[in-house]
Backbone and ligand atoms as CSV (ligand in chain L), in Angstrom:
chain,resi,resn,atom,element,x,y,z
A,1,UNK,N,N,24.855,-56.082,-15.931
A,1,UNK,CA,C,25.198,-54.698,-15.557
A,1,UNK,C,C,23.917,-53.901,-15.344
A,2,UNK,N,N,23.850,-53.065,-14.149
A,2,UNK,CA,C,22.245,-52.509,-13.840
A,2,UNK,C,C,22.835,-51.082,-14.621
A,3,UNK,N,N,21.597,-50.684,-15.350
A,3,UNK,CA,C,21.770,-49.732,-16.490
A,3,UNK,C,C,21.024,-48.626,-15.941
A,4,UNK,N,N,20.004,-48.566,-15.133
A,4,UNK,CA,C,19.465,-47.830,-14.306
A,4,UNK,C,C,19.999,-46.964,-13.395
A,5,UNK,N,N,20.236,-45.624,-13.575
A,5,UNK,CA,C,20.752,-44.814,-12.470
A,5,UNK,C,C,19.821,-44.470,-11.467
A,6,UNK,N,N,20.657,-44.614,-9.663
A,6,UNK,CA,C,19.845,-44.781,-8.970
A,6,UNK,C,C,19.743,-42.990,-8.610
A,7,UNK,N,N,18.837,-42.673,-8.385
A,7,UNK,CA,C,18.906,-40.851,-8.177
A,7,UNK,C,C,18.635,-40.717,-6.633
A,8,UNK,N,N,19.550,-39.995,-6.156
A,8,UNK,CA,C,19.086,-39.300,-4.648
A,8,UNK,C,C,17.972,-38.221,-4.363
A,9,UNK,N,N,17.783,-37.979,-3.433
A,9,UNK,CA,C,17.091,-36.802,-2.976
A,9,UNK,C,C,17.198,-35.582,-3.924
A,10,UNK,N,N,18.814,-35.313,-4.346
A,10,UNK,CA,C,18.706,-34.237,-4.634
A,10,UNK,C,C,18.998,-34.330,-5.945
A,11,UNK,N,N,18.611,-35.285,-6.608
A,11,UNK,CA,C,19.295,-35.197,-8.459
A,11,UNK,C,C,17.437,-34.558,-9.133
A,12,UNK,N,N,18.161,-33.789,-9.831
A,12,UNK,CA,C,16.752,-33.700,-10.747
A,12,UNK,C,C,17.075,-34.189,-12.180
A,13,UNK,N,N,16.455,-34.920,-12.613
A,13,UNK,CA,C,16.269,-35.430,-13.725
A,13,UNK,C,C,15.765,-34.658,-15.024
A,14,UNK,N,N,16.752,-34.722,-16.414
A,14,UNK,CA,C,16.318,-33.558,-17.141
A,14,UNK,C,C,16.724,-34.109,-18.749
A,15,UNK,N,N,15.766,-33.500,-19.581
A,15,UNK,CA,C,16.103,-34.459,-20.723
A,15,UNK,C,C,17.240,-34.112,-21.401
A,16,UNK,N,N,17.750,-34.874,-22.369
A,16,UNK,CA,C,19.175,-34.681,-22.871
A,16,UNK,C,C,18.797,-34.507,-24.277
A,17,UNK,N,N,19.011,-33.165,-24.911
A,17,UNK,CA,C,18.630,-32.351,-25.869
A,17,UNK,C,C,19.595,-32.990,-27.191
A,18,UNK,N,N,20.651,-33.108,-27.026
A,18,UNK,CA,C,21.945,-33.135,-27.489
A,18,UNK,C,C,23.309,-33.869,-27.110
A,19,UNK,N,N,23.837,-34.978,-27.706
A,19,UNK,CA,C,25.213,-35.548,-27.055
A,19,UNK,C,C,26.321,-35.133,-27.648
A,20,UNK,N,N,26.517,-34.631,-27.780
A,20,UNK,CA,C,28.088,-33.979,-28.777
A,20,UNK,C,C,29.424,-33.578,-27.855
A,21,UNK,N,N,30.471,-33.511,-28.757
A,21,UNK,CA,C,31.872,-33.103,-27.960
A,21,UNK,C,C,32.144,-31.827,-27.873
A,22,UNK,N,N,33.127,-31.219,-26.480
A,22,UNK,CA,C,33.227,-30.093,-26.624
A,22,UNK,C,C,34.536,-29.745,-27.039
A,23,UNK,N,N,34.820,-28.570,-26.817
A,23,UNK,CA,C,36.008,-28.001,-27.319
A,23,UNK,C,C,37.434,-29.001,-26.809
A,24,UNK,N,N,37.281,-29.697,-25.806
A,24,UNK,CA,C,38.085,-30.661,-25.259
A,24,UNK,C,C,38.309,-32.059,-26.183
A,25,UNK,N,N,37.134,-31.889,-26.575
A,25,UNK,CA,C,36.747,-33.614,-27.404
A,25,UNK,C,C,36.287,-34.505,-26.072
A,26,UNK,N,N,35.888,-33.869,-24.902
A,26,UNK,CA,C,34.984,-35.066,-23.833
A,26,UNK,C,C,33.169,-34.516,-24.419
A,27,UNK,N,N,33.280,-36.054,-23.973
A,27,UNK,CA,C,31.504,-35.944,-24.239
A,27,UNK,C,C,30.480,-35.121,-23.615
A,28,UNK,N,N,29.225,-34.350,-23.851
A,28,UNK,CA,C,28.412,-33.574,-22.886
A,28,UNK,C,C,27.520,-34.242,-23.664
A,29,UNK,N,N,26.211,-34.061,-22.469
A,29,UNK,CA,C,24.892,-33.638,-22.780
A,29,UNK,C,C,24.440,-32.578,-22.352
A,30,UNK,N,N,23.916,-31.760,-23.330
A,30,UNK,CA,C,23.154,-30.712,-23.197
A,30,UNK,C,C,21.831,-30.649,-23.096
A,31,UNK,N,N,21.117,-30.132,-22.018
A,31,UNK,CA,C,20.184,-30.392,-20.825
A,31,UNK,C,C,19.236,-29.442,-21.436
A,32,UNK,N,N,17.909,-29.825,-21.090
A,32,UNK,CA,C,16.507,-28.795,-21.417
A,32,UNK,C,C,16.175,-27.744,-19.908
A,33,UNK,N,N,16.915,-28.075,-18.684
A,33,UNK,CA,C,17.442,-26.939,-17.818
A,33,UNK,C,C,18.297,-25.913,-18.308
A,34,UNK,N,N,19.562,-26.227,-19.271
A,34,UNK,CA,C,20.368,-24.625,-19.858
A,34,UNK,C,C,21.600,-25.518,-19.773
A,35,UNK,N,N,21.329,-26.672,-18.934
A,35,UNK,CA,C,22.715,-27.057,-18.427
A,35,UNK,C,C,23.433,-27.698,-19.359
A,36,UNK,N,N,25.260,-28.218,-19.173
A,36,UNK,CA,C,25.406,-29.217,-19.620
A,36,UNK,C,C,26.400,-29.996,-18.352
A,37,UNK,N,N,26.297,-31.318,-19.184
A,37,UNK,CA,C,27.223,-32.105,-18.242
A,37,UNK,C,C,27.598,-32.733,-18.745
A,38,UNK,N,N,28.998,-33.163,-18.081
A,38,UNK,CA,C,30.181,-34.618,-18.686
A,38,UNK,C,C,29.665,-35.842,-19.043
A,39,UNK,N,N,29.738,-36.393,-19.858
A,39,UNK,CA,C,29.412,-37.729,-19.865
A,39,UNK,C,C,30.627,-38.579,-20.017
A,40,UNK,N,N,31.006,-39.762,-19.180
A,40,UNK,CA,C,32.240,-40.548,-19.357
A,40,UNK,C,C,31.901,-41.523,-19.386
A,41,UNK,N,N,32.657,-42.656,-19.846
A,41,UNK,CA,C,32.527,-43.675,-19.576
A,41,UNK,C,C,34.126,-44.900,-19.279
A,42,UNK,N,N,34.024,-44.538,-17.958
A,42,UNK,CA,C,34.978,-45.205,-17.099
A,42,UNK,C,C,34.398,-45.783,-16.122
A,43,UNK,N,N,34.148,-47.476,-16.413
A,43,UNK,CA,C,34.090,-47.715,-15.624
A,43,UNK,C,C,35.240,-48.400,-14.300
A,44,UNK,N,N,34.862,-48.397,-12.925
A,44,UNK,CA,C,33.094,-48.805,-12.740
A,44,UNK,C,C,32.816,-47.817,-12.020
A,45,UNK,N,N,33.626,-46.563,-12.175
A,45,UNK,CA,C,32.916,-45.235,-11.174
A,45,UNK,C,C,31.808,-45.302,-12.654
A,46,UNK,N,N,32.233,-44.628,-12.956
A,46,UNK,CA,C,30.817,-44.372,-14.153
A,46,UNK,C,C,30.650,-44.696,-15.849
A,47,UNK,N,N,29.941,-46.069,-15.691
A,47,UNK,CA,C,29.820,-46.664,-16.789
A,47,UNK,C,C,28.862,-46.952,-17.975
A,48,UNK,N,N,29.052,-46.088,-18.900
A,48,UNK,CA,C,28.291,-45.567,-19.516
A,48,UNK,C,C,28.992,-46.342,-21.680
A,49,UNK,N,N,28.859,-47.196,-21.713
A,49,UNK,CA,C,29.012,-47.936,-22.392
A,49,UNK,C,C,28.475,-47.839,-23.733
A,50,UNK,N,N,27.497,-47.578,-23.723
A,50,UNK,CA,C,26.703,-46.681,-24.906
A,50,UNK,C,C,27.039,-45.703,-25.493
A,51,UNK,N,N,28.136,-44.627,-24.609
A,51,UNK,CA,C,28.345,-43.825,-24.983
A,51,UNK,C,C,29.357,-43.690,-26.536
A,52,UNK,N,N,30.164,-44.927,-26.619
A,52,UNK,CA,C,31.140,-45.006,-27.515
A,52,UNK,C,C,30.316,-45.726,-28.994
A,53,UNK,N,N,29.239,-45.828,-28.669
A,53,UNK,CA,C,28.633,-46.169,-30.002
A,53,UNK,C,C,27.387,-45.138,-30.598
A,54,UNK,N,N,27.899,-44.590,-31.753
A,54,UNK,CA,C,26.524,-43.292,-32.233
A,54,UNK,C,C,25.249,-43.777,-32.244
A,55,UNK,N,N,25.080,-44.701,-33.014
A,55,UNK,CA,C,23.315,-45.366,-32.871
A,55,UNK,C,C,22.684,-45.390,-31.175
A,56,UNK,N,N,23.543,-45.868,-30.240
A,56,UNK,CA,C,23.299,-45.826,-28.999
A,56,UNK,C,C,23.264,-44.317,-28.212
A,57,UNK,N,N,24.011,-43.784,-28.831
A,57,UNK,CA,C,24.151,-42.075,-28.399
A,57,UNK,C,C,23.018,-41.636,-28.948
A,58,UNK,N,N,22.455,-41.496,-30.178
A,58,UNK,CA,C,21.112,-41.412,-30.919
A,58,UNK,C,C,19.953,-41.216,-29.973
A,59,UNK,N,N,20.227,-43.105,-29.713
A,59,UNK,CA,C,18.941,-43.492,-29.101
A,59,UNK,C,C,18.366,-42.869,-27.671
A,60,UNK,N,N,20.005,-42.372,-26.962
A,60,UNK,CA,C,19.286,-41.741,-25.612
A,60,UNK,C,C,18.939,-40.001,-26.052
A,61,UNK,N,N,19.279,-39.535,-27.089
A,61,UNK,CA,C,18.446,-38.184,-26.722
A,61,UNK,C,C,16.955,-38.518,-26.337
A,62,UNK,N,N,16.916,-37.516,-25.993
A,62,UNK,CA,C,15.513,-37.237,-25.051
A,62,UNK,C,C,15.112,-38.085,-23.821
A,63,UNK,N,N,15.931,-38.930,-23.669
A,63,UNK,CA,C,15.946,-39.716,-22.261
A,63,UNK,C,C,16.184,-38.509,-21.044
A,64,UNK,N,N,16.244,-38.978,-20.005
A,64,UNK,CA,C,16.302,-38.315,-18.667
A,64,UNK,C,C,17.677,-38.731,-18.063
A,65,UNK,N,N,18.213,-37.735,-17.400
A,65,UNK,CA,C,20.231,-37.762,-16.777
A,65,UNK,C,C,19.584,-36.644,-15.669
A,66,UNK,N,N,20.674,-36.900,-14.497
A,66,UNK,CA,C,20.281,-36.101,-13.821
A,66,UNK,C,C,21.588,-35.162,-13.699
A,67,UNK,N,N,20.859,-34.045,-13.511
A,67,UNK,CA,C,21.678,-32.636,-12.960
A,67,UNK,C,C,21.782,-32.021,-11.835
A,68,UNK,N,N,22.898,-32.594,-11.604
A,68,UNK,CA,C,23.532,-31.613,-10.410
A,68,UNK,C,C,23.775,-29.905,-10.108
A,69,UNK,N,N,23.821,-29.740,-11.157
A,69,UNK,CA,C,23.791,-27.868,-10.797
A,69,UNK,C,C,22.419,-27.707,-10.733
A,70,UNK,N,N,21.501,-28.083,-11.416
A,70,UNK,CA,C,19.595,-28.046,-11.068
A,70,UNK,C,C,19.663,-27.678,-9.625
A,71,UNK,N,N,20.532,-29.367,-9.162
A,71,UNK,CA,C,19.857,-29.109,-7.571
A,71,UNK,C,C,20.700,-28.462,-6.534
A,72,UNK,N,N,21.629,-27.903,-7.223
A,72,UNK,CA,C,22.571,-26.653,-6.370
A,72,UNK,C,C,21.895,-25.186,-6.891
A,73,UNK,N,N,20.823,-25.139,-7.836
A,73,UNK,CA,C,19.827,-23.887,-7.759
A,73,UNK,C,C,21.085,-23.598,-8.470
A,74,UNK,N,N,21.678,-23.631,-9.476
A,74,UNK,CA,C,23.088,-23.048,-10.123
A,74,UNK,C,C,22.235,-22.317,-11.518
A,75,UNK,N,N,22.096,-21.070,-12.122
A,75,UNK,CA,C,21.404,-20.804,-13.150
A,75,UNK,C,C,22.504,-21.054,-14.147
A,76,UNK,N,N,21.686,-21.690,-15.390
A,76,UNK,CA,C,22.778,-21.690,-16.663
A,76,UNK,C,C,22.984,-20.300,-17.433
A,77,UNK,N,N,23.795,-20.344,-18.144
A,77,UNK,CA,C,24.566,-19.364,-18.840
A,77,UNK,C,C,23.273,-19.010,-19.957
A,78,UNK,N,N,23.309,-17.458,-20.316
A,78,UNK,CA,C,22.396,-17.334,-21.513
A,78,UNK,C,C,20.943,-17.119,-21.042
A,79,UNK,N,N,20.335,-16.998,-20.103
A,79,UNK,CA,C,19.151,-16.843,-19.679
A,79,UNK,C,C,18.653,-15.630,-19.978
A,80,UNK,N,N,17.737,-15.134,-20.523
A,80,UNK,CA,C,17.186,-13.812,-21.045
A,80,UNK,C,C,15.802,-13.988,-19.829
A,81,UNK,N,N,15.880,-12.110,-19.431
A,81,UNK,CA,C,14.849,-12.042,-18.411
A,81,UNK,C,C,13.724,-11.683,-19.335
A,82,UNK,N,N,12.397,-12.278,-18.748
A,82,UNK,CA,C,11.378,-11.389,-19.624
A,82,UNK,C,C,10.098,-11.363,-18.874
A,83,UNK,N,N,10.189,-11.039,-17.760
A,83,UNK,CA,C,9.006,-10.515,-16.743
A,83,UNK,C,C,9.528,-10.567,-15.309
A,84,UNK,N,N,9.287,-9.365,-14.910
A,84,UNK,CA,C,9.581,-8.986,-13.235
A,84,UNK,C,C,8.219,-8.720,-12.236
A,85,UNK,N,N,8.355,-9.222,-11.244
A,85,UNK,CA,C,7.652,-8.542,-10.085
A,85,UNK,C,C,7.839,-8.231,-9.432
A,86,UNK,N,N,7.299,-7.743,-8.446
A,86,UNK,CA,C,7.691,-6.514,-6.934
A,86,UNK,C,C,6.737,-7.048,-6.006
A,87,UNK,N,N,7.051,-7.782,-4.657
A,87,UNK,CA,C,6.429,-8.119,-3.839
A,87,UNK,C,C,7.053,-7.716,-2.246
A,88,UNK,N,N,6.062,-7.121,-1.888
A,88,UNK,CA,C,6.473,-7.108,-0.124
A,88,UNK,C,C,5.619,-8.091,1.107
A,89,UNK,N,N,5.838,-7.919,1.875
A,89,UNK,CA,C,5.213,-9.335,2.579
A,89,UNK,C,C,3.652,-9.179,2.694
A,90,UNK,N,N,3.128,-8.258,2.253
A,90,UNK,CA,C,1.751,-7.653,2.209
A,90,UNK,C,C,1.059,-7.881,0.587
A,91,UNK,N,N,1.813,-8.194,-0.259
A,91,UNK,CA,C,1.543,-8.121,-1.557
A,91,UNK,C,C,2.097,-10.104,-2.634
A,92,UNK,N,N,2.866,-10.635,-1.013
A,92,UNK,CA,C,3.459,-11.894,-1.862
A,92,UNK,C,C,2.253,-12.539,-1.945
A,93,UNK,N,N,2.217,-13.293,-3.121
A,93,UNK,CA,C,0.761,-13.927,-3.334
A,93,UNK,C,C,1.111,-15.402,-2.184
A,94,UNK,N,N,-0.446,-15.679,-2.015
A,94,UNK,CA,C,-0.433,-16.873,-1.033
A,94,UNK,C,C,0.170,-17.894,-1.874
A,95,UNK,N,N,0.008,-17.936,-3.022
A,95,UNK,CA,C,0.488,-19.242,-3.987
A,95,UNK,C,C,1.882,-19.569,-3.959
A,96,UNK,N,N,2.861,-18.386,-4.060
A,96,UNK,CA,C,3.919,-18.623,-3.483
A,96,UNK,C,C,4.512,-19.502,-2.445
A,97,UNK,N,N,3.827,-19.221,-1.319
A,97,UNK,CA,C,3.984,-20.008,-0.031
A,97,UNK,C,C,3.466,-21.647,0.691
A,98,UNK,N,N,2.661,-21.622,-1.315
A,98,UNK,CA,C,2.538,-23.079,-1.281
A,98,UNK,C,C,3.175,-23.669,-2.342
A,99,UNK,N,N,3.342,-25.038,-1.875
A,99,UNK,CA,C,4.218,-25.652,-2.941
A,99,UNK,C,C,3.552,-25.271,-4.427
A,100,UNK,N,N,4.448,-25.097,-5.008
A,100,UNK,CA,C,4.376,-25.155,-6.474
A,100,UNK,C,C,5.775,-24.863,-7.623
A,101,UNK,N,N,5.546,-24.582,-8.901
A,101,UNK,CA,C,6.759,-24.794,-9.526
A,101,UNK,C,C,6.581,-24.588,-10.803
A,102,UNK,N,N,7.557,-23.776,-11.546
A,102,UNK,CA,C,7.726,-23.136,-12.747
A,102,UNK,C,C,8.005,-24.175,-13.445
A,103,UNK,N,N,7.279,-23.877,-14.851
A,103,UNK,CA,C,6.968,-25.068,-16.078
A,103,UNK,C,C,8.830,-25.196,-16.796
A,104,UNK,N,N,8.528,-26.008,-17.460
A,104,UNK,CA,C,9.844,-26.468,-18.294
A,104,UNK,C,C,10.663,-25.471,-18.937
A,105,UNK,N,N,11.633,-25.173,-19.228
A,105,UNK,CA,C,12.385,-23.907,-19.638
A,105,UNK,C,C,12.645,-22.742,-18.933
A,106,UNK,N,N,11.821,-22.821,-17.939
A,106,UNK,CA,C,11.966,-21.051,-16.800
A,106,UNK,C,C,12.588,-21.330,-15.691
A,107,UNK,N,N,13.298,-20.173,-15.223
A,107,UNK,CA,C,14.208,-20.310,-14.455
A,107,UNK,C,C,13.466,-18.823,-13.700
A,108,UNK,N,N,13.331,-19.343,-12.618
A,108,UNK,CA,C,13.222,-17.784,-11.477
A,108,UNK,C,C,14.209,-17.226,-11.049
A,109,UNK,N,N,14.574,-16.032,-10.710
A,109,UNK,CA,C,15.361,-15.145,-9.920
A,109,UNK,C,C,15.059,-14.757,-8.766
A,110,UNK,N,N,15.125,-14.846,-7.566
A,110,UNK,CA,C,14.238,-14.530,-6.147
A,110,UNK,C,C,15.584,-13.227,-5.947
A,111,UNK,N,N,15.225,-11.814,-6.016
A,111,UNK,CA,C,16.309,-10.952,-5.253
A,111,UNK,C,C,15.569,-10.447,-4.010
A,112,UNK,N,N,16.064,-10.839,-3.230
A,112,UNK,CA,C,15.320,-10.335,-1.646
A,112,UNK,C,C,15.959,-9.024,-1.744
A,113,UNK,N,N,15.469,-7.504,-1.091
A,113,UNK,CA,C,16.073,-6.437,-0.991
A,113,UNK,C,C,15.897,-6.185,-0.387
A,114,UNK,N,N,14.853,-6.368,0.590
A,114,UNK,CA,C,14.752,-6.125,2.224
A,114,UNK,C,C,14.077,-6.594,3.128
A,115,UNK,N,N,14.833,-7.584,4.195
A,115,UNK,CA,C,14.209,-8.018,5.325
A,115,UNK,C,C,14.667,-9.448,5.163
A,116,UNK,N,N,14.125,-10.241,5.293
A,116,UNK,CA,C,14.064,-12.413,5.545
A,116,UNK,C,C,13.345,-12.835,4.855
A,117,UNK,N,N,13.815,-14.093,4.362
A,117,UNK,CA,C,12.638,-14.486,3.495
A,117,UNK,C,C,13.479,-16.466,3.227
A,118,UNK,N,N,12.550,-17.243,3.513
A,118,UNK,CA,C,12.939,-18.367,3.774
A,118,UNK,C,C,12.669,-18.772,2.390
A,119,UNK,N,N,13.658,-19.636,1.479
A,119,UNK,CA,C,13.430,-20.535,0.368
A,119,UNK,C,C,13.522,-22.237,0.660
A,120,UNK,N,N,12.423,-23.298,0.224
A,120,UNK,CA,C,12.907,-24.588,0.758
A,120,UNK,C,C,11.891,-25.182,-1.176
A,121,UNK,N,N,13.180,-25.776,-1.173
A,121,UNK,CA,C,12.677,-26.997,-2.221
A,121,UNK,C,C,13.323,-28.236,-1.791
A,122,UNK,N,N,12.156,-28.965,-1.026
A,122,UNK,CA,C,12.190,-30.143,-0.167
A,122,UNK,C,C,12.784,-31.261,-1.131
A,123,UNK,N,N,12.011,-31.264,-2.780
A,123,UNK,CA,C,12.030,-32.135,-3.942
A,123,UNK,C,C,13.631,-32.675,-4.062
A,124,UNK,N,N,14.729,-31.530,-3.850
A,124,UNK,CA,C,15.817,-31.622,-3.692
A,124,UNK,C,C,16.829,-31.322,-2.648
A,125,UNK,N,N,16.111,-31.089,-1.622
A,125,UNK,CA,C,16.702,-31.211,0.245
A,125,UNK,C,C,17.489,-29.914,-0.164
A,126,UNK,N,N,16.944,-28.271,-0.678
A,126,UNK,CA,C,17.728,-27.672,-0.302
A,126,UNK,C,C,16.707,-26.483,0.227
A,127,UNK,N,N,17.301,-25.926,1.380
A,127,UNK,CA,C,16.493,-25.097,2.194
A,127,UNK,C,C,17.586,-23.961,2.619
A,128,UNK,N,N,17.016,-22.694,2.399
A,128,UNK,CA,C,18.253,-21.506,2.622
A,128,UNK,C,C,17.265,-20.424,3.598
A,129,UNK,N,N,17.969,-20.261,4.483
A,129,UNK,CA,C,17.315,-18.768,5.153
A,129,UNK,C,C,18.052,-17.145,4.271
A,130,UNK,N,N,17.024,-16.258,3.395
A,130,UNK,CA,C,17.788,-15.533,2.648
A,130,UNK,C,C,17.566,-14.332,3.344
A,131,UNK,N,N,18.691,-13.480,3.737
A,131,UNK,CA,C,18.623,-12.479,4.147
A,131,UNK,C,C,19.074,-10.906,3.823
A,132,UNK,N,N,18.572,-10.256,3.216
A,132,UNK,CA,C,18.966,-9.199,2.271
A,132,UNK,C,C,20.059,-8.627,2.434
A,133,UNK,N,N,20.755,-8.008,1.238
A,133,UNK,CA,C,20.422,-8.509,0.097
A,133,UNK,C,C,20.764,-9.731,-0.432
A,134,UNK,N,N,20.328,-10.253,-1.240
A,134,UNK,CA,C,20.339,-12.069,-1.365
A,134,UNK,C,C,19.662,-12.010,-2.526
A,135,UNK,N,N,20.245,-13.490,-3.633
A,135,UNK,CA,C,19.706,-14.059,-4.515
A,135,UNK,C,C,19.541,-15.275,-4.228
A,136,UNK,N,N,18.347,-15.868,-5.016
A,136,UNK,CA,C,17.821,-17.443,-5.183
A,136,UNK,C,C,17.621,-17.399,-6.613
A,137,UNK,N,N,18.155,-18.598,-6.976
A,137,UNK,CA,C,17.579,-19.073,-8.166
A,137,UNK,C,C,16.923,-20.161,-8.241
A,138,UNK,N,N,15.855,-20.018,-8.689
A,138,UNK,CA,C,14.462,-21.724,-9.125
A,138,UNK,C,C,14.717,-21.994,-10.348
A,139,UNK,N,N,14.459,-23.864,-10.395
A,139,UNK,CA,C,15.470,-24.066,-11.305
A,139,UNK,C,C,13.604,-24.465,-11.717
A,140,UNK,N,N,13.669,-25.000,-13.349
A,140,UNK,CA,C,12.384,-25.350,-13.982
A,140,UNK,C,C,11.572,-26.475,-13.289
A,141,UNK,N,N,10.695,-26.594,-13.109
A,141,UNK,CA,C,10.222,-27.900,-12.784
A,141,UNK,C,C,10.148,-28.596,-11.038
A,142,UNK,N,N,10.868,-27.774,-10.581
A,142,UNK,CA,C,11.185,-27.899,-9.285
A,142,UNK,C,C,10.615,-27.429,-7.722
A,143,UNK,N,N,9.615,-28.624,-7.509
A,143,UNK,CA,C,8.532,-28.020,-6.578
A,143,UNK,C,C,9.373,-26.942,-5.442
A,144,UNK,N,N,8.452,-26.200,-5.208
A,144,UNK,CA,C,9.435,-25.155,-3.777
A,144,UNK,C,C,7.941,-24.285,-3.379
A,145,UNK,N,N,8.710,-23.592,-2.468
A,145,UNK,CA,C,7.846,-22.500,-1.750
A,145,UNK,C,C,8.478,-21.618,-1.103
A,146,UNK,N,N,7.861,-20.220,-0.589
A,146,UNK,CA,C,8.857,-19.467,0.334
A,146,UNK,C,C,7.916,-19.248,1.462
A,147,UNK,N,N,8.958,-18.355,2.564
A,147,UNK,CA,C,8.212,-19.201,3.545
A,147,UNK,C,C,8.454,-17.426,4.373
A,148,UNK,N,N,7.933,-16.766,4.777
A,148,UNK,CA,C,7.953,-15.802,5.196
A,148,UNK,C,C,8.431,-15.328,6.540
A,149,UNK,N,N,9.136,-14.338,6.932
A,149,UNK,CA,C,9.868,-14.239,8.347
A,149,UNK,C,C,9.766,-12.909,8.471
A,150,UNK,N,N,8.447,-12.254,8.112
A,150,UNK,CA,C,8.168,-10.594,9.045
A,150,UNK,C,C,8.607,-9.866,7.820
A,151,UNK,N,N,8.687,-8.415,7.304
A,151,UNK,CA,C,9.095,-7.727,6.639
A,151,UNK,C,C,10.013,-8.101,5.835
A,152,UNK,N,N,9.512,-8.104,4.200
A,152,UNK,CA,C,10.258,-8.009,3.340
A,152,UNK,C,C,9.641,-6.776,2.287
A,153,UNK,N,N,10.956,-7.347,1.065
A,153,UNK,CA,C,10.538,-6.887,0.001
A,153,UNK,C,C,11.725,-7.351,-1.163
A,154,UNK,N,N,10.736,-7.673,-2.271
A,154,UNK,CA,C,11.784,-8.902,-3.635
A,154,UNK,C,C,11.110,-8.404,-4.697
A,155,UNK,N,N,12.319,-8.656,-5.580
A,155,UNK,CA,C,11.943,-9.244,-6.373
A,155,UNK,C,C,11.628,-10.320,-7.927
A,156,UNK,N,N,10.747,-10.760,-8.155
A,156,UNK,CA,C,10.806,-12.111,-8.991
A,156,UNK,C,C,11.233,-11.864,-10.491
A,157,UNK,N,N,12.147,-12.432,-10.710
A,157,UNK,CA,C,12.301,-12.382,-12.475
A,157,UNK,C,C,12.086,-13.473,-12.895
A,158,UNK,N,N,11.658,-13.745,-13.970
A,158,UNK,CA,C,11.554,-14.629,-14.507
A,158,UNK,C,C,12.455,-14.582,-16.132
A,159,UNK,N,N,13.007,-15.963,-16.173
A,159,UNK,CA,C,13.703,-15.974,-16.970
A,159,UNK,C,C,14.000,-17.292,-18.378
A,160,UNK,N,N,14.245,-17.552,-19.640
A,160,UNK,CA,C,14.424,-18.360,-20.248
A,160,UNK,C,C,15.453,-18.700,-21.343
A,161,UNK,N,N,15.595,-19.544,-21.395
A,161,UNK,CA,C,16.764,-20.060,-22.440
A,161,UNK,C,C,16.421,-19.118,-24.025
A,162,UNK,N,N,17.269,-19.081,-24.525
A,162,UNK,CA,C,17.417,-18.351,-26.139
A,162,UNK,C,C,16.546,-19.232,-26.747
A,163,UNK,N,N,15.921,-19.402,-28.037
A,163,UNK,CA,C,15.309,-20.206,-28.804
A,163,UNK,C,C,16.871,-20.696,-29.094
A,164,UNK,N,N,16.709,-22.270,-29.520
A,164,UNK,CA,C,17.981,-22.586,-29.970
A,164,UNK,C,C,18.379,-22.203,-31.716
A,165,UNK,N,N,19.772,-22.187,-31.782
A,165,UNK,CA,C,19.807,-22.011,-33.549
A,165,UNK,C,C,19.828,-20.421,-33.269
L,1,ZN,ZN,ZN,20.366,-28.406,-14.883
């Protein structure tokens, strides 16, 4: 049985904090993005065999699963803002417009408020033309850039998960 999940273009890979049941009694992992997700094990859509034994559940925290809301730019629940900026197309830093990408735990807010403003994170094939008013969300870890189209004005929040507990 290949135990290896094969990841597409657009899965981002994220560690698994936590395996526990929810209010349903189905399995989650809870993600160091904010996220969580189902874990089943039915196979042979998705066979996850380990899952029914605790020592084996144990052993994958902190392993890597990939998340699908990551790469739908989906922000998780609970995010506390704690720094804003104000940029117009005269003031966006050049760094922006080159690839780069917010460290582990932060989540960006892009609010465009006036004019165009192109978002592309290639890492996960998603590319949006945003046109005011408009939100983007950057998920942690996730190379991107914006890409400029004449007069704007945004702006950036930055945001992070609660301490846990
Ligand atoms: Zn996620």
């Amino acid at each position: 049985m290949p135990h290896a999940t094969m990841l597409t273009a657009s899965d981002v890979p994220r560690i698994m904090l936590a395996i526990e049941r929810d209010d349903a009694g189905e399995w989650i992992a809870r993600l160091d993005c904010g996220h969580s997700r189902h874990l089943r094990h039915r196979p042979p859509l998705s066979a996850m065999p380990w899952l029914l034994d605790e020592a084996e559940r144990t052993a994958r925290i902190g392993q890597a699963i990939e998340c699908g809301r990551c790469a739908q730019c989906e922000p998780p629940e609970g995010l506390e803002r704690y720094r804003s900026q104000h940029f117009d197309e005269q003031s966006l830093p050049a760094a922006l417009c080159g690839e780069h990408r917010l460290r582990a735990g932060v989540w960006g807010r892009l609010e465009l408020q006036r004019g165009r403003l192109g978002f592309v994170a290639d890492a996960i094939a998603y590319r949006r033309s945003l046109v005011a008013p408009a939100v983007q969300w950057i998920p942690p870890g996730v190379t991107h850039r914006v890409v400029l189209d004449g007069a704007m004005a945004m702006q950036l929040d930055f945001a992070r998960l609660p301490a846990p507990g």
